[in-house]
N, C-alpha and C positions, 0 to 999 in steps of 0.2 A: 504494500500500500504506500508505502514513503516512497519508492521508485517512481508510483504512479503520480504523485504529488510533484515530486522533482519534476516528471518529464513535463507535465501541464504547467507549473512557472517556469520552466525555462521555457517552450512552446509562448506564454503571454509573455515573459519579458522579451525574448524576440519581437512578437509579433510587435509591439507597444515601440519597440524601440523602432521599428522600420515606419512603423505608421509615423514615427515624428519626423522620420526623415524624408522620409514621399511625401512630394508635394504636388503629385497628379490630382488629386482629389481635389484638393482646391484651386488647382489650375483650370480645371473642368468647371465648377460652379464659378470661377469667375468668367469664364468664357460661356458658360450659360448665363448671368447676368447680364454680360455686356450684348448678346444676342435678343436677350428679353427686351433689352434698352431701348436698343435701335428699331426691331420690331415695331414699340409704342412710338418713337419717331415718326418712322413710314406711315404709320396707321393716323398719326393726329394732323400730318401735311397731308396726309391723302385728301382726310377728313377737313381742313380746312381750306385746300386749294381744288378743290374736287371740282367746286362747279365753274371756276375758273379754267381748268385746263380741258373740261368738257366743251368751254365754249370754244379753246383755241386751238381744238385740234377738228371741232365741225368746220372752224371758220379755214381751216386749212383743206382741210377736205371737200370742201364748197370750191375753195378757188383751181384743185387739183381738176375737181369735175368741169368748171369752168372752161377752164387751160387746156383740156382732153379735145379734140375732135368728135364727135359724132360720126358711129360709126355706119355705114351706109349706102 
């Protein structure tokens, strides 16, 4: 039973010791943060310039049709 004891704290002091030294795990939630971030970015310019850039890409699309020949 003492063996078993031994192997299971050495097994956690390992483990405990590498988790302090790896630092993927929080490289990851910070590069999920900064992803969340930007996300809410995109989503509040879409949401703010939205009907803005709907008028300026009909108004561009209007002059394309314009510009076009008729075909016939």
């Amino acid at each position: 039973m003492i063996a078993f004891y031994a192997t299971l704290s050495s097994f956690v002091s390992t483990a405990a010791d590498r988790l302090k030294r790896e630092e993927k795990g929080a490289t990851a939630v910070e590069y999920g943060l900064m992803v969340g971030l930007i996300a809410v970015a995109i989503i509040a310019a879409v949401a703010l310039l939205g009907d803005n850039l709907t008028d300026l890409f009909n108004g561009i699309a209007g002059e394309v049709d314009d510009a076009t020949p008729a075909a016939g």
